[in-house]
C-alpha positions in Angstrom: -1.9 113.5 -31.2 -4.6 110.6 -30.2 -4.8 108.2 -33.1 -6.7 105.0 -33.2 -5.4 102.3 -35.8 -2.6 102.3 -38.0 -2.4 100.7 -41.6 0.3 98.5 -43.5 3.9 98.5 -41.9 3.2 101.4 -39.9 2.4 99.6 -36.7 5.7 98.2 -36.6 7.2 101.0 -37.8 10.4 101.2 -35.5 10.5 97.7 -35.8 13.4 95.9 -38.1 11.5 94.0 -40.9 14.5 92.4 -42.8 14.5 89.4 -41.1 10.9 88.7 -42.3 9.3 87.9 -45.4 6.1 90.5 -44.5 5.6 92.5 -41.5 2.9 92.1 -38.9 0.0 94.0 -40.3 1.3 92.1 -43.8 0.5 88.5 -42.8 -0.8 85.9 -44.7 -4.0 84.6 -43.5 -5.1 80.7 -44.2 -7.1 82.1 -47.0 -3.9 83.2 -48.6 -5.0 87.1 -48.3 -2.9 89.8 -46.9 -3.7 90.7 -43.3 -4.2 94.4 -43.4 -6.4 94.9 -41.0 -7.2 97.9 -39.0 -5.2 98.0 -35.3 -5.5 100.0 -32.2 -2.9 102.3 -32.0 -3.4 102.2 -28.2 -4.9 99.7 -26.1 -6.7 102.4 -24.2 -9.2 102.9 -27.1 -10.1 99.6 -27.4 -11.0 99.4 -23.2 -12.9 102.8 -24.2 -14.8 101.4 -27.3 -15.4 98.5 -25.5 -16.3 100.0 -22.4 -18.6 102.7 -24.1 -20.6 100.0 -25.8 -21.6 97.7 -22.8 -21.9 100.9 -20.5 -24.8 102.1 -22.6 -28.8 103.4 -22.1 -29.7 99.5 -20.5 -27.7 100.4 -17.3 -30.0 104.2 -17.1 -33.2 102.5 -16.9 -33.6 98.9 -17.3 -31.1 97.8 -14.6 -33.1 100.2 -12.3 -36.2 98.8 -13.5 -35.3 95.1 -13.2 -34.2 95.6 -9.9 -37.3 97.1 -8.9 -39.0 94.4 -10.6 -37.3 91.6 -9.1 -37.4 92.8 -5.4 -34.7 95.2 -5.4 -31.2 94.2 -3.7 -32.4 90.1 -4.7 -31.9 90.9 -8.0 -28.2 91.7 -7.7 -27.7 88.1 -6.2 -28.8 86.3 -9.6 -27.4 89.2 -11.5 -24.0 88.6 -9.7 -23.8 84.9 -10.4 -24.8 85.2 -13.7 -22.1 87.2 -14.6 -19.5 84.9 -13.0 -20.6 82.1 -14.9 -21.9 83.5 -17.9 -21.4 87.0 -18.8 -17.6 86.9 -18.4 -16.7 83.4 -19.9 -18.6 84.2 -23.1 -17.3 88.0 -23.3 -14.0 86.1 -23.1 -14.7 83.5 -25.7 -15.9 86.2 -28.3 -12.6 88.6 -27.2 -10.3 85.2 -27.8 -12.4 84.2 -30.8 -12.2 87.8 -32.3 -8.7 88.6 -31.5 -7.4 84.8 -33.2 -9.1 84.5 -36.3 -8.9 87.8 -37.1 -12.4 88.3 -38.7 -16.0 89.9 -37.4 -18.4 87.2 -36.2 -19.6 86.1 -39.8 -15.9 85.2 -40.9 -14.7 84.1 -37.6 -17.8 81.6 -37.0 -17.4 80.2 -41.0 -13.8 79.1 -39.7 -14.5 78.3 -36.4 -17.1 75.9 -37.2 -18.3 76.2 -40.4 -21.9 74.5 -40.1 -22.6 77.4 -37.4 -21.3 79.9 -39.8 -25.0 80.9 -39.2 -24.8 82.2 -35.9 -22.5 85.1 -37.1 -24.9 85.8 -39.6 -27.7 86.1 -36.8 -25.3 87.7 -34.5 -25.0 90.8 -37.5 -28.8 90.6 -38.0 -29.9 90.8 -34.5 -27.1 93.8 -34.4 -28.8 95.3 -37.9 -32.2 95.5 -36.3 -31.5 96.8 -33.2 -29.5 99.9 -34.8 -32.3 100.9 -36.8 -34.6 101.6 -33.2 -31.7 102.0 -31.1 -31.1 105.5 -32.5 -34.3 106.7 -31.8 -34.0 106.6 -28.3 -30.9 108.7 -29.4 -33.5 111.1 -30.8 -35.8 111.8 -27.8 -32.8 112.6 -25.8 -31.8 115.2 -28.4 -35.2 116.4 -28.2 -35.5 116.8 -24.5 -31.9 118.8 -25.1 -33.2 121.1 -27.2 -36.5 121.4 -24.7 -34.4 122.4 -22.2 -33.0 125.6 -23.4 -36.1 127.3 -22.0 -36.9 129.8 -19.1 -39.2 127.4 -17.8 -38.9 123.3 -18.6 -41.8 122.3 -20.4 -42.7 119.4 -18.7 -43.1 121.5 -15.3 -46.5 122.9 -15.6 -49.7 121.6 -16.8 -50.6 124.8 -18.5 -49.7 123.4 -22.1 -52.1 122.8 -25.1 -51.0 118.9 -24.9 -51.8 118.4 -21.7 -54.7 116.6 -20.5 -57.4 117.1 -17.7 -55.9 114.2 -15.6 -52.6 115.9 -15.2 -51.1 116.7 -11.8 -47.9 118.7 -11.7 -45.3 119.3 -8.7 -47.1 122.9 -8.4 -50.4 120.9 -7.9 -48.7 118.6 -5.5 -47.1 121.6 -3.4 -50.5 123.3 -3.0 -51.8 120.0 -1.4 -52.7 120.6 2.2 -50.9 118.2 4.7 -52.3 114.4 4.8 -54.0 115.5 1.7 -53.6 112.9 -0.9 -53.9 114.0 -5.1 -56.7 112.9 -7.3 -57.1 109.3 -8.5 -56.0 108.8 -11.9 -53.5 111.5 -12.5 -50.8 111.9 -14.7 -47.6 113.5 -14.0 -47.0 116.2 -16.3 -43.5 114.7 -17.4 -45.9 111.4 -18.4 -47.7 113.5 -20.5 -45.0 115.9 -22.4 -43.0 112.5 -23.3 -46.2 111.0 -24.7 -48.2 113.8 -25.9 -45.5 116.3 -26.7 -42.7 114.6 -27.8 -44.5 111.1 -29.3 -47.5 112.5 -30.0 -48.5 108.8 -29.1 -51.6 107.3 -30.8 -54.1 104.9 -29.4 -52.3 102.0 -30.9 -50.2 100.6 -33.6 -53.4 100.1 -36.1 -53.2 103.8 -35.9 -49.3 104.7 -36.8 -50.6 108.6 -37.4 -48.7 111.3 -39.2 -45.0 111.9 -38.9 -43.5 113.6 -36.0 -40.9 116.2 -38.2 -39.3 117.6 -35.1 -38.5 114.1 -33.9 -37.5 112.9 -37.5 -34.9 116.1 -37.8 -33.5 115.0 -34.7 -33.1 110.8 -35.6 -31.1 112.8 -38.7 -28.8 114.8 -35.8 -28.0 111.4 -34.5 -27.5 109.7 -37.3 -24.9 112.5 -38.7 -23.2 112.6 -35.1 -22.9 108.3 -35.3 -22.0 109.0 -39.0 -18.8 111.2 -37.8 -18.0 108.8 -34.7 -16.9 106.1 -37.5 -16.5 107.2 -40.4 -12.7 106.7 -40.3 -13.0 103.4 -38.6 -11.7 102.8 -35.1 -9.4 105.2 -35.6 -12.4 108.1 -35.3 -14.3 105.7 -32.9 -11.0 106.0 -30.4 -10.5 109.2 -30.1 -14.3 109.9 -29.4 -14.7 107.4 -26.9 -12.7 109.8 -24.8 -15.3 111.7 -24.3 -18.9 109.3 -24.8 -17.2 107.0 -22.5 -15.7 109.2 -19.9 -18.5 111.8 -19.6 -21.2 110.1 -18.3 -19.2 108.8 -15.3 -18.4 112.3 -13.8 -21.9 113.2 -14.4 -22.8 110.4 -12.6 -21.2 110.8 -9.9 -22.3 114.4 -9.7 -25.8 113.5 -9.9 -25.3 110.7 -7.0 -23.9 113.3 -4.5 -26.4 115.7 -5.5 -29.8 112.8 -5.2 -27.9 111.9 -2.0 -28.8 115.2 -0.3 -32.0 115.5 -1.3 -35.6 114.7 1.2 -36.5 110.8 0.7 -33.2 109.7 -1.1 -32.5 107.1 2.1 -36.0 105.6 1.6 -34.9 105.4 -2.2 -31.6 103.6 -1.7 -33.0 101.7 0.9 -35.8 100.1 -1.4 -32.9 99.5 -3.9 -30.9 97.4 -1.3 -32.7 96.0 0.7 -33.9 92.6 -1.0 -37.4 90.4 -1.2 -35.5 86.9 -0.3 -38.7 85.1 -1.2 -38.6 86.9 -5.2 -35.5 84.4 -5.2 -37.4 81.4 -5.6 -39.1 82.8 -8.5 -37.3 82.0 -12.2 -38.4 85.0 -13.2 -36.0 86.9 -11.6 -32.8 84.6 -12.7 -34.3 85.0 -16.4 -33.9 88.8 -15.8 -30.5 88.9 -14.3 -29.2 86.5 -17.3 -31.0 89.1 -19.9 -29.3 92.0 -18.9 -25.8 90.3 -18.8 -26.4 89.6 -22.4 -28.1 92.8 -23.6 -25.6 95.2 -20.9 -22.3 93.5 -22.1 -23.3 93.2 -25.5 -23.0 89.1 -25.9 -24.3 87.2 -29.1 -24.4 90.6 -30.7 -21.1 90.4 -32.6 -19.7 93.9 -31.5 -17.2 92.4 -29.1 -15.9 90.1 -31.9 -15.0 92.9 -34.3 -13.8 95.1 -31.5 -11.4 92.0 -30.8 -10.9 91.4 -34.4 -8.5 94.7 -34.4 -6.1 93.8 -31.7 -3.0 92.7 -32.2 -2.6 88.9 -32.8 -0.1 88.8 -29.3 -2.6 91.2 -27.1 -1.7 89.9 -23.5 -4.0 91.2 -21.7 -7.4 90.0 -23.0 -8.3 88.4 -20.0 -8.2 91.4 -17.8 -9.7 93.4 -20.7 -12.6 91.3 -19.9 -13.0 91.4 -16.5 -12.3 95.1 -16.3 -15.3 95.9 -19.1 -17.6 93.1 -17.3 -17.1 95.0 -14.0 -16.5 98.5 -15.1 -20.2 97.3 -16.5 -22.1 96.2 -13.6 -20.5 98.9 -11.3 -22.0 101.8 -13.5 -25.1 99.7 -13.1 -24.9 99.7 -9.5 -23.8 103.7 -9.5 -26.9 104.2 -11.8 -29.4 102.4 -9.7 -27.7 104.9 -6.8 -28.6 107.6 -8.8 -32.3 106.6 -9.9 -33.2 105.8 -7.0 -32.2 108.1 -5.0 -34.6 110.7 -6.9 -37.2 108.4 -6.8 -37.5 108.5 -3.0 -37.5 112.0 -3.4 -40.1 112.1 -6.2 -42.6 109.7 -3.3 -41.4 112.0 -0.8 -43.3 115.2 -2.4 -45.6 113.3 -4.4 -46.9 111.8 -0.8 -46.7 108.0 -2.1 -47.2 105.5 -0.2 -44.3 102.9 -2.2 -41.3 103.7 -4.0 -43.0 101.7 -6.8 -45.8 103.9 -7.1 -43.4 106.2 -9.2 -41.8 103.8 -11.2 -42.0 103.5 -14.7 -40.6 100.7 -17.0 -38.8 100.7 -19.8 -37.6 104.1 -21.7 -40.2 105.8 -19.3 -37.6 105.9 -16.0 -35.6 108.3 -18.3 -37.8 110.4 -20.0 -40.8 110.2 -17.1 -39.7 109.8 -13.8 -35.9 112.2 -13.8 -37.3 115.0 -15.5 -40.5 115.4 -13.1 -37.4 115.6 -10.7 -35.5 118.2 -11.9 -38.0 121.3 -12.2 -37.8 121.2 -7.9 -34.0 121.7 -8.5 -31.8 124.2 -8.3 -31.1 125.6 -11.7 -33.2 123.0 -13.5 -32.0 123.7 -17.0 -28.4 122.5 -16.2 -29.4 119.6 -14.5 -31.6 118.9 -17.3 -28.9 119.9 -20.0 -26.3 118.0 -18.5 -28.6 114.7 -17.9 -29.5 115.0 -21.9 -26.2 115.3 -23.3 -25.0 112.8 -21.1 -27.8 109.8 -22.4 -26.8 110.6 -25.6 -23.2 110.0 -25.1 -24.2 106.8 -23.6 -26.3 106.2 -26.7 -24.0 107.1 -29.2 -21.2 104.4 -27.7 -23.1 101.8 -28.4 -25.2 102.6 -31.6 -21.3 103.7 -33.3 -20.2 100.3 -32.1 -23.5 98.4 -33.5 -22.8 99.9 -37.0 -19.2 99.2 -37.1 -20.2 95.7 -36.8 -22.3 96.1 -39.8 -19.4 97.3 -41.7 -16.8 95.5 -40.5 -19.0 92.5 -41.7 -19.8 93.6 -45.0 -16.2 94.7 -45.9 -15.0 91.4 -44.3 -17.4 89.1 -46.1 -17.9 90.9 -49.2 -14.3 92.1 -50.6 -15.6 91.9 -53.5 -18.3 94.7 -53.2 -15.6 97.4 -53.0 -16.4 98.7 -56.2 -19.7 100.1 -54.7 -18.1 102.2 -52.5 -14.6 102.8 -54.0 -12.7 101.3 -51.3 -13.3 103.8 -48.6 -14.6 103.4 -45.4 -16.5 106.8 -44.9 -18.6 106.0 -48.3 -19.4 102.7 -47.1 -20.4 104.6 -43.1 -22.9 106.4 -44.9 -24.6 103.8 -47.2 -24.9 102.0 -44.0 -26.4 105.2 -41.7 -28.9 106.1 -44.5 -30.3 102.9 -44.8 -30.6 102.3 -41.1 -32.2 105.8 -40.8 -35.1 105.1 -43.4 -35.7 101.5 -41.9 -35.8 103.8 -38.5 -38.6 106.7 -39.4 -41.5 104.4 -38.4 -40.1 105.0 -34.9 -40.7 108.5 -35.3 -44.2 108.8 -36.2 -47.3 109.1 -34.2 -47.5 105.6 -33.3 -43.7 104.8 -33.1 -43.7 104.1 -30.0 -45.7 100.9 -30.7 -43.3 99.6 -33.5 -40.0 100.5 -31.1 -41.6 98.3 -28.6 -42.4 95.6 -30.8 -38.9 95.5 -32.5 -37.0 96.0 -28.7 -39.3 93.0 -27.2 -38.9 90.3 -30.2 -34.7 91.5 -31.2 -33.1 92.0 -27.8 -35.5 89.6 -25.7 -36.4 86.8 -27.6 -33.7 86.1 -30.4 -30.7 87.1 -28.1 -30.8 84.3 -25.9 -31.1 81.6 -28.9 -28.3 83.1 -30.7 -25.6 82.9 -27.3 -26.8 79.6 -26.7 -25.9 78.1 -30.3 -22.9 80.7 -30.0 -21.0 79.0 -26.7 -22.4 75.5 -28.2 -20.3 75.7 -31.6 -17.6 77.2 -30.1 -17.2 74.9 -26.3 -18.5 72.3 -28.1 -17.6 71.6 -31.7 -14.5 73.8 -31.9 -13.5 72.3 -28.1 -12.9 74.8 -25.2 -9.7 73.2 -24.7 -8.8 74.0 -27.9 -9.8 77.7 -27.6 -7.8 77.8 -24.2 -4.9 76.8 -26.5 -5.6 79.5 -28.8 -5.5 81.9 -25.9 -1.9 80.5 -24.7 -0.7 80.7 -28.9 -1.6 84.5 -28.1 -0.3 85.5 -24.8 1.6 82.6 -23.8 -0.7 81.8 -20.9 -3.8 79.2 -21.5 -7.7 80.3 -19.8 -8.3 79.2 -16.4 -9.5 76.2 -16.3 -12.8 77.3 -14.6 -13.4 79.2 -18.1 -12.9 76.2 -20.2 -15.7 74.7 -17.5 -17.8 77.2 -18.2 -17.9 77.3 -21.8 -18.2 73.4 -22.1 -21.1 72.7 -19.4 -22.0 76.0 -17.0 -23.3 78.3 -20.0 -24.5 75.8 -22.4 -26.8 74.4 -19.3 -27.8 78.0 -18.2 -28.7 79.3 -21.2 -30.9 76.2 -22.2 -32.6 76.7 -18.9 -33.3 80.2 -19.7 -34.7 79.1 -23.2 -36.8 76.6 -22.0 -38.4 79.1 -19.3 -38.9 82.1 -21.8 -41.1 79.5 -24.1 -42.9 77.8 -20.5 -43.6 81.5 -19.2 -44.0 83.6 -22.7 -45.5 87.0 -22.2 -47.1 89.1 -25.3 -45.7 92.1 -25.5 -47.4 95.5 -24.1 -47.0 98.7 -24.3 -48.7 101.0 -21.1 -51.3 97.9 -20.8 -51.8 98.1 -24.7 -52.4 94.9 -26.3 -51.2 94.2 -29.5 -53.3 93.0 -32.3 -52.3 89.3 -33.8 -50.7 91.0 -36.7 -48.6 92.5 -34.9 -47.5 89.8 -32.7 -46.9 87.9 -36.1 -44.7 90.9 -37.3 -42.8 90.7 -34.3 -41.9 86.7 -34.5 -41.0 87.7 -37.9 -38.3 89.5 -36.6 -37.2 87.4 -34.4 -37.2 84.6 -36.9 -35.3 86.0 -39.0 -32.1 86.4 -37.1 -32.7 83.0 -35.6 -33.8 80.8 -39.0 -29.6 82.3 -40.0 -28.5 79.5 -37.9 -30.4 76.3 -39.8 -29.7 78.1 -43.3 -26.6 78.6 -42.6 -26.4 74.9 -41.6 -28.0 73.7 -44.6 -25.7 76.1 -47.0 -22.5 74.7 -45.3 -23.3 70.9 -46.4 -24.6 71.9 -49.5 -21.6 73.7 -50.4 -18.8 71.3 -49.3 -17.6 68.6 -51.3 -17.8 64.6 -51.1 -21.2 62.1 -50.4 -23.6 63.7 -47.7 -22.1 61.9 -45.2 -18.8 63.4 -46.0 -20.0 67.1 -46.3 -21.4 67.1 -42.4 -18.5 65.9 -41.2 -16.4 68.3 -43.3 -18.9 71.0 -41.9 -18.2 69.7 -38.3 -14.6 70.4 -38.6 -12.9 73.9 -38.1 -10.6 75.3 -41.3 -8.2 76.9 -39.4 -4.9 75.2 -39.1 -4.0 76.6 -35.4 -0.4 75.8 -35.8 0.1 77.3 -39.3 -2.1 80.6 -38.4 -0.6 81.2 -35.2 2.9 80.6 -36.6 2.7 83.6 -38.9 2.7 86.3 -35.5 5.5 84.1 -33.7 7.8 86.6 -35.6 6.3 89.6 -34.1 6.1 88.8 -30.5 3.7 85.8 -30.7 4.3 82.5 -28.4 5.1 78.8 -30.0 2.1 77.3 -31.1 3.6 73.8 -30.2 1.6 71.9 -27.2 1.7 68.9 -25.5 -2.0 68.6 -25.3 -2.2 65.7 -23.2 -1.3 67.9 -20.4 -4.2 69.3 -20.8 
């Protein structure tokens, strides 16, 4: 039987424990409370959760996009480098920083450092906001599911009461004569089920319409299927993973051999490999490749520090945990952009267009625009279509499970004493946390949702990410000292990080990501939505967002001197300064197969 965590002395069950005061999952922490803390029972769950999370809906359709945006096989050269010497460093400090204190990111960064105790707090936030959109993307795939239990798709034929004048379906483009081209200013009929049929889109976000029932019954189907993912903790989180995580790849894979073989797929994968050298020298593209390191493997949003935060204390092998999530990762990237773009040769091959970029769509739109126009032309187009559903919303539900259990693993980490509120038990305290999430998400689902999911995506995961990682590997590689953090790492596997990490986390990232900050503020863009425009209101709702994860960090600050003790002078120092006593914390797993904490650190 697969289980996930164990509790107490059960761990270590087989283990003798008379020649210890407490055993492992019994420790004392520096605060003087008992370490019961959830574990992985096996180390393959946390791979899976971990996996599951970072392989999510980003590497579907915004790695495809990006790269068709940034001149298609030039975009893996920045990509590539960024995650050398920025994606994998900093998904190591988080694992090393999760896995040694012991805490989610609000406890671990109040020990750490406690004037950036802020950035944990920001880290949850940003996490918070993005579950309550996140799942609706959850809830169009469901709907699409459910669409395509038909005899004929929906989105196949033009001859629906939603569609439109302008659109032009794959039966319209089969009865084209040869060299004849199709009518300016048509819409596929996929384009118009997704926004007519399924959004029932309105003609901006002044007008937010009625609500869309069908699609508010289905954010409740995901919220009950996240609900069940976690409700035990990671124990339910590990055994599902088996299936979230693993599905998608076979499907994958299926889908690649089967886009391979269809007329137009080598134009397709050619476009994606082929690069634009010149789209190099443009710093839009590097700002790209570093945002979908952060958003893909899930850095600065606290997930990985939680995950890490149930390992055992002497876990040996977080540094190849790390580099087999960071290129399990970009592979299933690179296997999606196969896939994609494979049918999107084909889709220019019967659609007659001139460019592979003539059928590309951005955003959520490569899913739920460009593949299903595909599949009516195949063979059994209801399995395809099936299978393709089920298998974005296992790639959703991986990361939206893992985004709450960061919520919860915060508050039952930094508020013990609310316990009363839900009795002590995890599964009352999952569903406090999915309700509220799934009434702060029903805007989403009305007739101008899609406006408001834009809005929320553009200012959480595009403009507050890269403010948070950068204060992130500055209070750690900084203020708490790399070196010291490498020392950490050898106090829990008996072997200190590379020194090329320590390099990194000191000088490469820190440099990096101000660059990218200082280039997202030279080169702002407003957000749009299909060439929409949003109205000044709404571009102040949407810094309001954004603010408030980011104003967590000075608060935060200002809370921490505030709070400590002595003349101002003596409170920022005292905030400067870490709480954990390395020796003394360590020392308390050197029973249960930890390494000696002692170090001759002028060797290093």
């Amino acid at each position: 039987m697969v289980t996930g965590f164990s509790f107490g002395g059960n761990t270590h069950s087989r283990r003798t424990v008379s020649t210890r005061a407490r055993s492992m999952n019994q420790l004392s922490t520096d605060d003087g409370v008992v370490d019961n803390r959830q574990r992985w029972d096996k180390k393959s769950h946390f791979i899976l959760v971990c996996v599951g999370y970072a392989v999510g809906l980003g590497n579907v359709w915004r790695f495809p996009y990006l790269c068709y945006l940034s001149g298609g096989g030039a975009f893996l050269i920045p990509y590539f480098l960024m995650l050398v010497v920025c994606g994998i460093p900093m998904l190591l400090l988080e694992f090393a920083i999760g896995q040694f204190v012991r805490y989610g990111p609000v406890g671990a960064f109040a020990r750490i450092c406690p004037i950036f105790k802020g950035v944990g707090v920001a880290t949850v936030t940003m996490t918070f906001f993005l579950t309550t959109y996140y799942n609706v993307i959850i809830a169009w795939a469901i709907f699409y599911l459910f669409s395509s239990f038909q005899s004929e798709l929906p989105w196949a034929s033009c001859n629906h009461t939603w569609n439109t004048e302008d659109c032009f379906s794959h039966e319209d483009y089969d009865e084209l004569e040869e060299g004849e081209l199709p009518p300016n200013s048509t819409v596929s009929a996929s384009e118009e089920f997704f926004h007519h049929r399924v959004l029932g889109k309105t003609e901006g976000i002044e007008d937010m319409g009625g609500m869309r029932w069908e699609l508010l019954g289905c954010l409740a189907l995901a919220y009950i299927a996240v609900y069940f993912c976690i409700f035990k903790g990671v124990k339910s989180s590990g055994r599902v993973v088996y299936v979230t995580a693993l599905f998608p790849y076979f499907l994958l894979v299926t889908l690649m051999v089967t886009g391979f073989t269809l007329p137009g797929a080598f134009e397709g994968i050619k476009f994606f490999f082929l690069p634009k050298w010149e789209l190099l020298l443009d710093a839009q593209v590097w700002k790209a490749a570093a945002a979908q390191n952060f958003n893909s493997i899930g850095i600065a949003f606290g997930s990985m520090i939680a995950f890490a935060s149930f390992n055992d204390f002497h876990n040996k092998s977080i540094v190849r945990d790390t580099l087999t999530i960071c290129f399990t990762n970009s592979l299933t990237s690179i296997l999606a952009c196969s896939v994609i773009f494979s049918v999107l040769g084909y889709i220019a091959e019967i659609q007659n267009a001139p460019s592979i970029g003539e059928v590309v769509a951005s955003g959520p739109g490569l899913v739920f625009m460009v593949y299903p126009a595909a599949f009516p032309t195949m063979v059994v187009p209801q399995l395809w279509a099936v299978l393709f559903f089920i298998m974005l919303i296992c790639l959703g539900l991986d990361s939206q499970f893992a985004m709450v259990e960061v919520v919860i693993t915060t508050i039952t980490d930094t508020f013990p004493h609310w316990k009363y509120l839900y009795w002590d038990r995890k599964e009352i305290l999952a569903a406090y946390v999915c309700i509220f999430t799934f009434l702060c998400g029903i805007p989403c689902v009305m007739e101008g949702g899609i406006y408001f999911f834009q809005l929320m995506d553009w200012y959480t995961c595009i403009v507050s990410v890269g403010f948070i990682a950068f204060f992130e590997v500055i209070a750690v590689g900084w203020f708490y000292d790399a070196r010291r953090l490498s020392r950490n790492i050898q106090q829990m596997t008996g072997v200190r990080a590379n020194y090329y990490f320590v390099v990194c986390w000191m000088v490469l990232a820190p440099l990096l990501l101000l660059a990218i900050l200082i280039f997202s503020i030279v080169d702002y863009e407003v957000v749009e939505y299909g060439g929409y425009s949003y109205p000044a209101w709404a571009e102040c709702f949407g810094w309001l967002i954004a603010l408030v994860s980011i104003a967590c960090i000075p608060v935060g600050a200002i809370h921490a001197v505030m709070t400590a003790k002595g003349s101002l002078r003596e409170r920022l120092i005292s905030s400067l300064k870490t709480t954990l006593d390395d020796e003394r914390h360590a020392a308390k797993f050197m029973a249960d197969g930890g390494y000696s904490a002692v170090y001759d650190q002028s060797k290093f």
